[in-house]
C-alpha positions, 0 to 999 in steps of 0.5 A, spaced: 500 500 500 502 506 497 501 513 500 502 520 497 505 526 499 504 533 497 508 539 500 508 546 496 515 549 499 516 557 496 521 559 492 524 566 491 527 565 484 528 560 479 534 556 480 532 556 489 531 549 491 533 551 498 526 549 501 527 543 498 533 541 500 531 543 507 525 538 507 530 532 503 535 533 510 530 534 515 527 527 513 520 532 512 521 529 504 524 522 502 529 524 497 527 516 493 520 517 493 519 524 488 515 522 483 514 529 480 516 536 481 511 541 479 513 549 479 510 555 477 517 560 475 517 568 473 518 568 466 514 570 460 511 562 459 513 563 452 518 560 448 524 563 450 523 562 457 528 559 460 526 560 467 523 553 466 530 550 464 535 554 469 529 551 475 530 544 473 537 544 473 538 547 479 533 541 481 536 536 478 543 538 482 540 538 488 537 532 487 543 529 485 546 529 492 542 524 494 539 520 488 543 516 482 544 519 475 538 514 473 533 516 478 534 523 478 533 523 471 527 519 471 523 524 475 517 529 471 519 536 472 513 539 470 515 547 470 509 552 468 513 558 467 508 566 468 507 568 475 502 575 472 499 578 478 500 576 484 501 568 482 506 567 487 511 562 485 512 554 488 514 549 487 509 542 488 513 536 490 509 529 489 512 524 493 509 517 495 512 512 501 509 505 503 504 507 507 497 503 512 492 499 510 487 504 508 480 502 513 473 501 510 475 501 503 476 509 502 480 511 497 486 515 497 490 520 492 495 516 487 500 519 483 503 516 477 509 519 472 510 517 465 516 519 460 515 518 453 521 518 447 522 525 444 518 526 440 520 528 432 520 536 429 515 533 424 510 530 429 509 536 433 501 537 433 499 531 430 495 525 430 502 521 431 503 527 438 495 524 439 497 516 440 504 518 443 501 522 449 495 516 449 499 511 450 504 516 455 498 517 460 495 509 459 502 509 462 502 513 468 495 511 470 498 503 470 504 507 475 499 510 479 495 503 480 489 506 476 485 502 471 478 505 471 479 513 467 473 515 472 478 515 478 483 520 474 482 527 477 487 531 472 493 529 468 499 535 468 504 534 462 510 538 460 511 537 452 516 540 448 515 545 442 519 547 436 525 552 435 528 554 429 534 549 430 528 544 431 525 546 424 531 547 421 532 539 423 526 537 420 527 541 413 534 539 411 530 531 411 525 533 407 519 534 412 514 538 414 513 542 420 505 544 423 507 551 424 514 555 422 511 560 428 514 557 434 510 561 438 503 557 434 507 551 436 507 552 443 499 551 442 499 546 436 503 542 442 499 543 447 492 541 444 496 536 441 497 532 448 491 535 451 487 530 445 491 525 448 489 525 455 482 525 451 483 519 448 486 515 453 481 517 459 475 515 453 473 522 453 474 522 446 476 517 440 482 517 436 478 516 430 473 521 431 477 526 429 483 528 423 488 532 424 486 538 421 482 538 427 486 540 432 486 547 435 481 548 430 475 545 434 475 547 440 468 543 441 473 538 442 476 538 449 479 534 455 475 536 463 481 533 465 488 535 460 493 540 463 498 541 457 504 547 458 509 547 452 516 547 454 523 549 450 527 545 456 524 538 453 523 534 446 519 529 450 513 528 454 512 528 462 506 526 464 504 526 472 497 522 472 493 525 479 487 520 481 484 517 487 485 510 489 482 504 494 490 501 493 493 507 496 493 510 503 493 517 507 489 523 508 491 527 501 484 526 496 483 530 489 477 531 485 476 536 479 472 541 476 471 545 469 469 552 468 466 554 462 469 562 462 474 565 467 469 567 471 465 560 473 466 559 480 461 554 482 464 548 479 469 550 483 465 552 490 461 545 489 468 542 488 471 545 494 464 543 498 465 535 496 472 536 498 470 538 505 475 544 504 474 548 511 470 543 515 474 536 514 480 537 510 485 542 509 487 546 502 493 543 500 494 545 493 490 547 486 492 546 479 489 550 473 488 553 466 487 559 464 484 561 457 482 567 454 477 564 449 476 565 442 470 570 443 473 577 445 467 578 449 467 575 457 459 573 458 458 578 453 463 584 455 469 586 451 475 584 454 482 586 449 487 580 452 486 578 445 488 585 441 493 587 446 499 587 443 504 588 449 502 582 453 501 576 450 493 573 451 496 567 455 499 572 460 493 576 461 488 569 462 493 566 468 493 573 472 486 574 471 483 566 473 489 567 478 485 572 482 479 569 481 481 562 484 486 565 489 480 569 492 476 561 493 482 558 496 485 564 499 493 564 497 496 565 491 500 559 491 497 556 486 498 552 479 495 556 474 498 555 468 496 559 461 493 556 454 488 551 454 487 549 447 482 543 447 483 543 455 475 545 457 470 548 453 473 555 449 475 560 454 474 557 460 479 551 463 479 544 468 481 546 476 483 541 481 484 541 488 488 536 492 486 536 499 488 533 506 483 530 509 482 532 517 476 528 518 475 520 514 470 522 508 469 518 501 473 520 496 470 523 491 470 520 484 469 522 477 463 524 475 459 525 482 454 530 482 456 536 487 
């Protein structure tokens, strides 16, 4: 029986792990037990945000001094670079023990970690990047312990993007590329991988859709996808995050999907369920944030999609940010930007893991609030 453990730890620039290493030599995190570290950097989140590299660098080094090369390597390093407004950047490290029988059959967060091959230039937002992350999370759930789609909560991937170097790769091949615009690609990458976690959670069909498709209908979605593209990589990390009668320990998760940036009741009954205040501690919450392809919020005009200074992407993290920090009253939270195919256009999937305080069912996917 397997128990997770999830400790959010502070961070004052890209490259500090001095909060982890604190937590490694005190024994309050077992260095051989991360799974996966998650963090939210203070760059731009877009293509030349190398904040995400230089963290997992310095992750990496740190953990060296405790871990063998393989095991440091085999780690998902999930960095969603944007800390816009008042997102305060952290990191989220998962980590799972041997843990108690769980007693009267209550079911428990599971985490599970895939690492796909690197994926080729010419693949990126494909059919062929669909399969790849299908079969990635397929993997993930198998780590976790998970047969049943309906006990995942949320799958959180890192996918690479395309670089001039990347293209160039492919052309002197002979191959085509989806987009020369190595900006577009960080979004053909993400809707790509977003379409995966559908397939692979019986969302939708491989075979219900061509490639044309992707990031065109946006009709098209995942509840339970969060995808942030990356220079740092050419593969995937894929960190799966469920509830199971297999693992053990207080911590749960459930999800909810907005359908605007302003939805908050899916996200209420979420926290109702989960006992948030009463029977459990908030522990963390993971988003995304989407500005839509409208121009209008419930019919009002924004301008995140006209504003030629900031990217919309960074617009939709501050703004969503605001909104759930003010539902779990922190701004350390995991919102990350650009939600193609992940939740209905314009709004996006939320998920809050919770410690909890008093013995309550898990929840499952699909129960009513």
């Amino acid at each position: 029986m397997r128990e997770a453990k999830v400790h959010r730890i502070a961070t004052a620039s890209p490259d500090d792990v001095s909060g982890l290493a604190r937590a490694i030599e005190t024994g309050e995190i077992m260095a051989d037990g991360i799974v996966a570290i998650l963090g939210k950097t203070e760059g731009n989140g877009c293509v030349n945000d190398f904040t995400r590299a230089f963290s997992v660098q310095a992750l990496k080094a740190e953990l060296s001094r405790h871990l063998p090369a393989e095991a440091v390597n085999g780690i998902a390093y999930v960095m969603s670079g944007g800390t816009e407004g008042a997102l305060s950047p952290h990191l989220l490290v998962l980590e799972r023990r041997e843990g108690q029988a769980s007693t009267g059959g209550t079911s428990s967060l599971a985490i599970g970690s895939a690492l796909t091959e690197n994926l080729r230039p010419e693949h990126l937002g494909t059919l062929s990047q669909v399969a790849m992350v299908a079969d990635g999370v397929r993997a993930a759930m198998a780590d976790a312990s998970i047969t049943d789609p309906a006990d995942v909560h949320f799958v959180q991937i890192k996918c690479p993007l395309l670089t001039a170097e990347r293209i160039s790769r492919a052309t002197r091949e002979g191959l085509t590329v989806t987009t020369r615009d190595t900006l577009k690609s960080m979004g053909f990458s993400r809707g790509a991988s977003a379409l995966g976690v559908a397939v692979a959670l019986g969302e939708l069909s491989i075979d219900a859709f061509d490639e044309g498709l992707i990031c065109r209908d946006l009709s098209l979605w995942s509840s339970r996808a969060s995808t942030s593209a990356g220079v740092e990589l050419e593969n995937h990390e894929i960190v799966v995050l469920g509830m199971s009668r297999d693992w053990s320990g207080p911590l749960a998760v459930d999800h909810a999907v907005m359908v605007d940036a302003i939805h908050v009741e899916p996200v209420r009954a979420m926290l109702e369920r989960l006992g948030i205040g009463r029977m459990a501690d908030f522990v963390a919450l993971l988003a995304k944030a989407e500005p839509g392809t409208s121009g209008t919020l419930r019919g009002d005009r924004h301008t995140m999609l006209d504003d030629s200074d900031i990217s919309a992407t960074r617009h939709a993290r501050a703004f969503v940010a605001g909104v759930l920090s003010g539902m779990v009253g922190t701004a350390q939270i995991f919102v990350s930007g650009g939600a193609e195919h992940q939740g209905p256009d314009g709004g996006g999937p939320v998920a809050v893991i919770a410690r909890r305080t008093v013995e309550i069912p898990g929840p499952r996917h699909g129960e009513k609030a």
